[in-house]
PyMOL commands that place a pseudoatom at each C-alpha (Angstrom):
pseudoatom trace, name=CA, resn=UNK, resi=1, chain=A, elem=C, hetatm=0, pos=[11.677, -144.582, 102.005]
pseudoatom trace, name=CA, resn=UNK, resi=2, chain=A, elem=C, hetatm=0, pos=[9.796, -141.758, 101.028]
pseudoatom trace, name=CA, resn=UNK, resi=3, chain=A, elem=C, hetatm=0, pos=[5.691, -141.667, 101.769]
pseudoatom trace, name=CA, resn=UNK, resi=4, chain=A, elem=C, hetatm=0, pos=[2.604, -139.835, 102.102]
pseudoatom trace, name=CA, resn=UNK, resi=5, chain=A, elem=C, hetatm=0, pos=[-0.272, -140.863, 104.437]
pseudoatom trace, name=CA, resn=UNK, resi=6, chain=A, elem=C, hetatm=0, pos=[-3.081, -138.753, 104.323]
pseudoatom trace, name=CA, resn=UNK, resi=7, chain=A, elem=C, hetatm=0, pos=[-7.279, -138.268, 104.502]
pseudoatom trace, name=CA, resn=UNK, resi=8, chain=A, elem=C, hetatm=0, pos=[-9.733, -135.846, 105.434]
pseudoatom trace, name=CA, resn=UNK, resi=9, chain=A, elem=C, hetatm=0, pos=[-11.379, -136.097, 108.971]
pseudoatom trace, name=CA, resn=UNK, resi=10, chain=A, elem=C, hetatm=0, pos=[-14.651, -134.419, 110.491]
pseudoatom trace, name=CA, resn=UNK, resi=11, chain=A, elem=C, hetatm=0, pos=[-15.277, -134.749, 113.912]
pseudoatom trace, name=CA, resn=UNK, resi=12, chain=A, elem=C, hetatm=0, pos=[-16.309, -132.127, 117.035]
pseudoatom trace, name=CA, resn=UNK, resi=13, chain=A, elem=C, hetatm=0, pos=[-14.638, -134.483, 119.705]
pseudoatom trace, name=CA, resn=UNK, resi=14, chain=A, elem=C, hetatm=0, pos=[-12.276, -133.858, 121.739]
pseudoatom trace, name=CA, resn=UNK, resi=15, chain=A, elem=C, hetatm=0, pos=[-11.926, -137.682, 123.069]
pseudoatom trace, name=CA, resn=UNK, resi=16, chain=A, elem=C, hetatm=0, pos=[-9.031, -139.473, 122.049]
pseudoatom trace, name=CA, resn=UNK, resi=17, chain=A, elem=C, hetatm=0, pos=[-9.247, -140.711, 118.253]
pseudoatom trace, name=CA, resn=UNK, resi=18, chain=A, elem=C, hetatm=0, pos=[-7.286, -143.246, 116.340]
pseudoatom trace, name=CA, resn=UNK, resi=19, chain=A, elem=C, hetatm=0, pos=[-7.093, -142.129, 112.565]
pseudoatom trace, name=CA, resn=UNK, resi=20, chain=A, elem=C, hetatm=0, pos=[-5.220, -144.601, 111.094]
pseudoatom trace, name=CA, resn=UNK, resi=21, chain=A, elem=C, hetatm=0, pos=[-2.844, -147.273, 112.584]
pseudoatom trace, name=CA, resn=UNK, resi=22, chain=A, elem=C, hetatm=0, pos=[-0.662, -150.201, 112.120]
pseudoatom trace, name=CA, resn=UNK, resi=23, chain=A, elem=C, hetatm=0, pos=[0.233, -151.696, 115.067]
pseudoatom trace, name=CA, resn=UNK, resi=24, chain=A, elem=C, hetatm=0, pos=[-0.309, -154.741, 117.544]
pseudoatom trace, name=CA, resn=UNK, resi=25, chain=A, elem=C, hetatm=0, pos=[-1.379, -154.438, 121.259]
pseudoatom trace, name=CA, resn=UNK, resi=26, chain=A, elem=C, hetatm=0, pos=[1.775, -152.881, 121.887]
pseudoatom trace, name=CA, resn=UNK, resi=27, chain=A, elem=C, hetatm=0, pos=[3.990, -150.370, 120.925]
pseudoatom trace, name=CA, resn=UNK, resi=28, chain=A, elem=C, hetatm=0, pos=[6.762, -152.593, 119.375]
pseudoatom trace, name=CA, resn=UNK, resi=29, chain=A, elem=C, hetatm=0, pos=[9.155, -151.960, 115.713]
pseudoatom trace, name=CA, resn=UNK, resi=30, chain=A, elem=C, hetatm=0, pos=[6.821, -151.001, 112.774]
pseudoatom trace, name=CA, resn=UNK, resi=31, chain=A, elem=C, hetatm=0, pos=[3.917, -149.212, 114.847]
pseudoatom trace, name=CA, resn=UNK, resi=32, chain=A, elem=C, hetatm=0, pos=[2.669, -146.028, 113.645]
pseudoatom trace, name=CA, resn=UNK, resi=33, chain=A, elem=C, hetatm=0, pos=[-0.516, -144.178, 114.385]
pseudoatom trace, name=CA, resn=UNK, resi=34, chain=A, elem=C, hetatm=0, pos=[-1.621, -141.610, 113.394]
pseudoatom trace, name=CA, resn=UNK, resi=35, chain=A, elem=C, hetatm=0, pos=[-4.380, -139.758, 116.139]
pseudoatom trace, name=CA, resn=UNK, resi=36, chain=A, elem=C, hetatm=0, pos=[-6.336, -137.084, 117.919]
pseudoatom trace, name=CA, resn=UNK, resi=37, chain=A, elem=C, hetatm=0, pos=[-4.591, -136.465, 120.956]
pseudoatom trace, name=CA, resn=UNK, resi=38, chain=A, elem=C, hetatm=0, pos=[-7.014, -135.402, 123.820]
pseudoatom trace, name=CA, resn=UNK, resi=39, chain=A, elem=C, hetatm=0, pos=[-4.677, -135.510, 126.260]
pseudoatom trace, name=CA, resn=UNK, resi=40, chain=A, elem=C, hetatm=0, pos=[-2.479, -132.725, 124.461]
pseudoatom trace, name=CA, resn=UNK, resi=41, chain=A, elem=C, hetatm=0, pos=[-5.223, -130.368, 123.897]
pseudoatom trace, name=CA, resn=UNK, resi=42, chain=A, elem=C, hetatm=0, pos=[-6.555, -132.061, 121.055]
pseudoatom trace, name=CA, resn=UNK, resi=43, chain=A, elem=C, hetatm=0, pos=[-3.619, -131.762, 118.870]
pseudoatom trace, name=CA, resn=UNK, resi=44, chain=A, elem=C, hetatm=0, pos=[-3.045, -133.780, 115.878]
pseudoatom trace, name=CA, resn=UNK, resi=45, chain=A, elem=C, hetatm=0, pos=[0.120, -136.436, 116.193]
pseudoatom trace, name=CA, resn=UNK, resi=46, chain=A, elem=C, hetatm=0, pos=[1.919, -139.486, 114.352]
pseudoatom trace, name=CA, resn=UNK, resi=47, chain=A, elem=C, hetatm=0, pos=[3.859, -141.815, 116.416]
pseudoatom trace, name=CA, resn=UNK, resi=48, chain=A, elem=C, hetatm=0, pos=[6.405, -144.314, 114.531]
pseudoatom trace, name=CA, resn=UNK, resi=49, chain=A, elem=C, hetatm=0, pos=[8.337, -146.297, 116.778]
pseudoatom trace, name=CA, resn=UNK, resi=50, chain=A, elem=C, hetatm=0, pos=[11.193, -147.108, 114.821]
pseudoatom trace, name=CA, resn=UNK, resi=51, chain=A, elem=C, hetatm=0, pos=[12.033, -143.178, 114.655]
pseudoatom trace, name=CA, resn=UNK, resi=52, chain=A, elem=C, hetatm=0, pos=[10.691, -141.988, 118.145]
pseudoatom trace, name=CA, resn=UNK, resi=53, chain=A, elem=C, hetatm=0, pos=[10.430, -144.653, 120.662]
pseudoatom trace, name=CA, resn=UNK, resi=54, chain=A, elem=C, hetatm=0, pos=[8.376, -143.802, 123.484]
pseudoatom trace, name=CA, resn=UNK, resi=55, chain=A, elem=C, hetatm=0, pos=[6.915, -140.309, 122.177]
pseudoatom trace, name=CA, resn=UNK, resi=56, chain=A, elem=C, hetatm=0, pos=[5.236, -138.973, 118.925]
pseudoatom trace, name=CA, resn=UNK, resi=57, chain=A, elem=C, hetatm=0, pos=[7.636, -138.283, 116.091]
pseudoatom trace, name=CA, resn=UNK, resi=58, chain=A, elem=C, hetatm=0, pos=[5.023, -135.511, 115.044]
pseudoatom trace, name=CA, resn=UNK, resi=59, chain=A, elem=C, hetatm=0, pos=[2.647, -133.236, 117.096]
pseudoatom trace, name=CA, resn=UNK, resi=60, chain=A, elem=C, hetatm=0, pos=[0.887, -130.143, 115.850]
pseudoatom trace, name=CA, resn=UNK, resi=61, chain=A, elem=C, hetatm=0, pos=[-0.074, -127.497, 118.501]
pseudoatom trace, name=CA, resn=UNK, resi=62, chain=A, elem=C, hetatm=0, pos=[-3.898, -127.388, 119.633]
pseudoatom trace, name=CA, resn=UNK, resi=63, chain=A, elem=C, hetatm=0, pos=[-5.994, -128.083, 116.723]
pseudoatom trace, name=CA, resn=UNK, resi=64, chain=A, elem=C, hetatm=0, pos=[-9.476, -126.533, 116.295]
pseudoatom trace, name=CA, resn=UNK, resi=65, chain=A, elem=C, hetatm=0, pos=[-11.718, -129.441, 115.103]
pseudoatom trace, name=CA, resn=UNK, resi=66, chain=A, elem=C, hetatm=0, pos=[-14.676, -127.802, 112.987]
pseudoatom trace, name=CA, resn=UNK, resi=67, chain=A, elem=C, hetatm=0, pos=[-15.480, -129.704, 109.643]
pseudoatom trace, name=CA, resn=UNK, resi=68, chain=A, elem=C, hetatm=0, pos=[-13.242, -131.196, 107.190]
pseudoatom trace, name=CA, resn=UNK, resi=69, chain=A, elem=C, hetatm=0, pos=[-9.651, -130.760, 107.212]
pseudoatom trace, name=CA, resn=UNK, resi=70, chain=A, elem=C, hetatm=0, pos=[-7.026, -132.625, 105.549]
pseudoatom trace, name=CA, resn=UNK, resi=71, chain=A, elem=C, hetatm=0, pos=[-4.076, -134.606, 107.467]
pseudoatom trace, name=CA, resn=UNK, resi=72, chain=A, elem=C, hetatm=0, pos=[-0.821, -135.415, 105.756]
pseudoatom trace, name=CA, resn=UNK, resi=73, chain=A, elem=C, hetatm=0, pos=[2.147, -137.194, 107.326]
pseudoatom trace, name=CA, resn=UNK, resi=74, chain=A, elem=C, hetatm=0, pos=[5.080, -136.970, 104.752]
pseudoatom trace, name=CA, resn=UNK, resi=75, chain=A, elem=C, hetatm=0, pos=[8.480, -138.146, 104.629]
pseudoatom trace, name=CA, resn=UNK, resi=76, chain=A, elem=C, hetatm=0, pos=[10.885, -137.239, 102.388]
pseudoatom trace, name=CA, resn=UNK, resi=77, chain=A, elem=C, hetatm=0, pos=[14.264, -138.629, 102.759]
pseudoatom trace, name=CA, resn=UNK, resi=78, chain=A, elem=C, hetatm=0, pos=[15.107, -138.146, 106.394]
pseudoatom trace, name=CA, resn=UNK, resi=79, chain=A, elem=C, hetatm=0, pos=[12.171, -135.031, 106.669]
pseudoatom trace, name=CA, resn=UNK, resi=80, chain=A, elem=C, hetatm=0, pos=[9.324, -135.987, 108.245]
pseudoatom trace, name=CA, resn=UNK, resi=81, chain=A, elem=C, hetatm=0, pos=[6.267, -133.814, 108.299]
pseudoatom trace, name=CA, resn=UNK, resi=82, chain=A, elem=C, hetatm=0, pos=[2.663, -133.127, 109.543]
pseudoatom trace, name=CA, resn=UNK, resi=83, chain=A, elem=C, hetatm=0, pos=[0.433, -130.684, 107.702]
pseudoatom trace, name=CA, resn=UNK, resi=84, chain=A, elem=C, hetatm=0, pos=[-3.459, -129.930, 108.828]
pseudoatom trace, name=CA, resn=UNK, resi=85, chain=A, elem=C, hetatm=0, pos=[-5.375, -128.461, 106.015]
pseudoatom trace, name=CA, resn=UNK, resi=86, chain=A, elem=C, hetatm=0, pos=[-2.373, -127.857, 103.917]
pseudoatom trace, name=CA, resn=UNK, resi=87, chain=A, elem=C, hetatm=0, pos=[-0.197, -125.872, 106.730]
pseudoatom trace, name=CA, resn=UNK, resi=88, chain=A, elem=C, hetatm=0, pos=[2.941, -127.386, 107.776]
pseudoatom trace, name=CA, resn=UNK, resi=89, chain=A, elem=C, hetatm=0, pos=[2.347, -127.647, 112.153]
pseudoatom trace, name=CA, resn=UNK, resi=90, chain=A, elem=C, hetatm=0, pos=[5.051, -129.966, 112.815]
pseudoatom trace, name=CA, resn=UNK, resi=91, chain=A, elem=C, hetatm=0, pos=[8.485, -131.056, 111.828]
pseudoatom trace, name=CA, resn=UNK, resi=92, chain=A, elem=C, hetatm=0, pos=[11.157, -133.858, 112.820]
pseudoatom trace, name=CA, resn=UNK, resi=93, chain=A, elem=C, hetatm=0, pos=[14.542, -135.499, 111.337]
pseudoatom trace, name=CA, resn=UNK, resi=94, chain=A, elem=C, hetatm=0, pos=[15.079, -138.959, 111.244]
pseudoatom trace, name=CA, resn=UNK, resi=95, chain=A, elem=C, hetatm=0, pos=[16.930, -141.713, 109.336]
pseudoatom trace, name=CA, resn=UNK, resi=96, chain=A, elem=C, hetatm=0, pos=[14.690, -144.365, 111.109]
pseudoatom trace, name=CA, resn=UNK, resi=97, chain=A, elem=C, hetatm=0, pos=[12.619, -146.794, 108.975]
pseudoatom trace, name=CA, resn=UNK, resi=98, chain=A, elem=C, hetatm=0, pos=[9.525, -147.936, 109.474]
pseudoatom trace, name=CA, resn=UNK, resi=99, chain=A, elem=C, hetatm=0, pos=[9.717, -152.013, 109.735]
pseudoatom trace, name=CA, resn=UNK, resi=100, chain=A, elem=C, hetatm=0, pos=[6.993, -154.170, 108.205]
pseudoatom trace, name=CA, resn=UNK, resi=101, chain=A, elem=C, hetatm=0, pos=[5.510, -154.974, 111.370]
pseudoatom trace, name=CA, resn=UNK, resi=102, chain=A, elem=C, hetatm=0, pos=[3.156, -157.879, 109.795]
pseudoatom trace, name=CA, resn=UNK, resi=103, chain=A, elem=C, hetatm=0, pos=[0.095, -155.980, 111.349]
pseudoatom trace, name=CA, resn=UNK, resi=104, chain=A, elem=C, hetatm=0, pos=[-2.938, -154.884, 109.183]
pseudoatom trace, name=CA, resn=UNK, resi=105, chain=A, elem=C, hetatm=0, pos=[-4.038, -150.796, 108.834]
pseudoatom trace, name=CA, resn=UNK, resi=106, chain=A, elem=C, hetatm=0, pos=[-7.058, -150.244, 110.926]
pseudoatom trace, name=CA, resn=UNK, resi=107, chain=A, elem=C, hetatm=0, pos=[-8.797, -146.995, 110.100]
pseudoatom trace, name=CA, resn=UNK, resi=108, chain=A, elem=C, hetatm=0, pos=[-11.132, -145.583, 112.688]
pseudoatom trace, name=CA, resn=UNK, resi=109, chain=A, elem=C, hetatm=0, pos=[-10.009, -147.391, 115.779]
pseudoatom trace, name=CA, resn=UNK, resi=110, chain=A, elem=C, hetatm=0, pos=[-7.001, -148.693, 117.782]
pseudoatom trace, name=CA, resn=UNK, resi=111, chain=A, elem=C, hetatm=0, pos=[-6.603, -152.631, 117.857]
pseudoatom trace, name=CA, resn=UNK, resi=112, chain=A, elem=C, hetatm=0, pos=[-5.643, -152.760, 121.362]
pseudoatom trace, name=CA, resn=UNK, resi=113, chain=A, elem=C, hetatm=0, pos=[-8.410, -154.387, 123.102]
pseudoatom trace, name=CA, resn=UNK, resi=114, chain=A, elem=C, hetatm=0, pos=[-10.301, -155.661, 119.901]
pseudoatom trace, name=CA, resn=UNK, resi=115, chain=A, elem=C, hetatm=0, pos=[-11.121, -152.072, 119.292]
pseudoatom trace, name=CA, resn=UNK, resi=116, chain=A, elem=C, hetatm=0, pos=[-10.928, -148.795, 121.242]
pseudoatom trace, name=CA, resn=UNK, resi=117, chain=A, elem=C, hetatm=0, pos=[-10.542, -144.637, 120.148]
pseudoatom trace, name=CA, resn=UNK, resi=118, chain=A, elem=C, hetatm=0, pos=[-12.405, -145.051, 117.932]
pseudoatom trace, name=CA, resn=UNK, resi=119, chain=A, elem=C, hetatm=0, pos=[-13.802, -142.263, 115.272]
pseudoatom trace, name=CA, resn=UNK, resi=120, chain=A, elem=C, hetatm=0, pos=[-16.551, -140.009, 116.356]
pseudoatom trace, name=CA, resn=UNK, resi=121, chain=A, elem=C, hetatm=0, pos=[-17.498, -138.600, 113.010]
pseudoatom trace, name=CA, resn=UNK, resi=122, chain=A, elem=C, hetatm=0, pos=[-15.985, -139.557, 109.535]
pseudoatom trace, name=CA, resn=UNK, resi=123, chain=A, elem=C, hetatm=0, pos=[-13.134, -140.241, 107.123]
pseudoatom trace, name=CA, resn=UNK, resi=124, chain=A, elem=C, hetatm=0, pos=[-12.839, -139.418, 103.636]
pseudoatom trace, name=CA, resn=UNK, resi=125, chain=A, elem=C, hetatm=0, pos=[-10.225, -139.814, 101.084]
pseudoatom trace, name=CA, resn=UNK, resi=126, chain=A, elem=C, hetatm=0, pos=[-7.780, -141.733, 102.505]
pseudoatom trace, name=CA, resn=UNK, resi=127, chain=A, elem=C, hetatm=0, pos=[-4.614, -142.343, 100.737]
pseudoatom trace, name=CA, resn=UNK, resi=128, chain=A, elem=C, hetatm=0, pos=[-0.986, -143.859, 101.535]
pseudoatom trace, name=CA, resn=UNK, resi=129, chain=A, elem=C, hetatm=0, pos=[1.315, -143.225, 98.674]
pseudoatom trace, name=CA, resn=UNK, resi=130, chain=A, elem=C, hetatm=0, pos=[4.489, -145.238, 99.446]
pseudoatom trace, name=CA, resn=UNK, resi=131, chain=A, elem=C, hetatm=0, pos=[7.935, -144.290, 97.846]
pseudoatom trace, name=CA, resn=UNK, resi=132, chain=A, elem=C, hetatm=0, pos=[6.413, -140.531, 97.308]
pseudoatom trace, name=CA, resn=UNK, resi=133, chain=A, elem=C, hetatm=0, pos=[6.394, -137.240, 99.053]
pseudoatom trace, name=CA, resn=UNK, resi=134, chain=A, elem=C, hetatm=0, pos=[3.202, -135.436, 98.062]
pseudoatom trace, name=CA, resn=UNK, resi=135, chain=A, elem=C, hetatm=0, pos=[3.912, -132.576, 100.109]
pseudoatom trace, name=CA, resn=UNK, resi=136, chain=A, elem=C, hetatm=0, pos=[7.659, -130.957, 101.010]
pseudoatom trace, name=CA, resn=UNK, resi=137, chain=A, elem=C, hetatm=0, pos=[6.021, -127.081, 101.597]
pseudoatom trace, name=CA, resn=UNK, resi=138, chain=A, elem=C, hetatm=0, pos=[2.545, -125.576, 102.649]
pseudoatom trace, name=CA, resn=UNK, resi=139, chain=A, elem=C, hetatm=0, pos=[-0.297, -126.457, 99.950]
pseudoatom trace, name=CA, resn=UNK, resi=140, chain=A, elem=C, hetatm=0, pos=[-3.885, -126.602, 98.806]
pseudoatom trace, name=CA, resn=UNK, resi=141, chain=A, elem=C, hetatm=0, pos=[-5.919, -129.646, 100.161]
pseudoatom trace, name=CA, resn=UNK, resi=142, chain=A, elem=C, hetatm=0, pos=[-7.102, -131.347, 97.188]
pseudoatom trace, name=CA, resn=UNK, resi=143, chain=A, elem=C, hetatm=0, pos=[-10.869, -130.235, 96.328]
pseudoatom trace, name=CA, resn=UNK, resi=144, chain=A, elem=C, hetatm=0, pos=[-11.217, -133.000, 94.032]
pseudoatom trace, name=CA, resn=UNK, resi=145, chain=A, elem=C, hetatm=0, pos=[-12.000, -136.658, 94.898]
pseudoatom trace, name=CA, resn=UNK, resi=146, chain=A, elem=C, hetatm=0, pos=[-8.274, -138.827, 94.738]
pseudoatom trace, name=CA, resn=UNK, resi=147, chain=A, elem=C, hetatm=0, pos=[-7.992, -140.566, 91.411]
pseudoatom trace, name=CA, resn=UNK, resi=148, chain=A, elem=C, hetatm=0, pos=[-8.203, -144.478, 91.225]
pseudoatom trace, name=CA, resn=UNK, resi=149, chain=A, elem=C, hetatm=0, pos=[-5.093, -144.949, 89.219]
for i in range(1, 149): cmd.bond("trace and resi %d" % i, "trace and resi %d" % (i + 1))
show_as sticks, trace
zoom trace
C-alpha cells in the first residue's frame, strides 16, 4: 500500500552510506534500502526488491551533500517517488509490494556483516508513515520537528 519513508541527513561523504534498511545479508523478497550511492556519483537511491530485482527502483542524479536535506521515498498507489529537499529527482511505476521480510529497520548501517556503510554524520527526524503518501508533487521540507501523535 501506500507509504512515506523519510528523515533529514547531514553528511560531507562521499563513501557509500546506508540510511535506512530492512533487509538480511542478502538481497531476497521484502529488502529495501534506502542509501548514498558512491559508486553513482553520490546519488541518492531506494532499492525494493519485490519491485526492482537486481537494481534500484529509485535513483536521483548526483547529489551535492552540504548540510541538512530532507529524503522522502513515497508511494502512492503504483507511483513511487524520491524527493531530496522537497524536489521530486526520481520516478518509477510499479504494482510490486513490499513483503514483510521478518527483518528489523537498521538506521545508520547495513546488516550485512554485523554492520557496514555506515553513517558518517547524522540523522534527524526520521519517519515511516505506512498506508500514506505525504508527498505526490514538489514541497517544503518540514521546518518544524515531526509531531508524536
Amino acid at each position: 500500500g501506500d507509504f512515506t519513508i523519510e528523515c533529514f541527513i547531514n553528511t560531507s561523504s562521499t563513501a557509500q552510506q546506508t540510511v535506512m534498511e530492512r533487509r538480511g545479508t542478502s538481497f531476497s523478497s521484502g529488502d529495501w534500502i534506502l542509501f548514498i550511492n558512491e559508486e553513482s556519483t553520490n546519488n541518492v537511491s531506494f532499492y525494493a526488491y519485490d519491485a526492482s530485482p537486481g537494481s534500484a527502483l529509485l535513483a536521483s542524479s548526483a547529489t551535492p551533500l552540504s548540510g541538512f536535506m530532507h529524503l522522502a521515498v513515497v508511494r502512492n498507489g503504483t507511483s513511487w517517488k524520491l524527493y531530496v529537499n522537497g524536489i521530486n529527482v526520481s520516478s518509477a511505476t510499479s504494482s510490486a509490494t513490499i513483503s514483510d521480510n521478518g527483518q528489523q529497520l537498521t538506521i545508520g548501517q547495513d546488516q550485512i556483516s554485523g554492520g557496514r556503510l555506515y553513517i558518517d554524520g547524522y540523522i534527524d527526524e526520521l519517519r515511516i508513515t505506512k498506508g500514506f503518501a505525504r508527498y505526490t508533487a514538489n514541497f517544503a521540507p518540514p521546518s518544524d520537528p515531526f509531531p508524536n501523535s
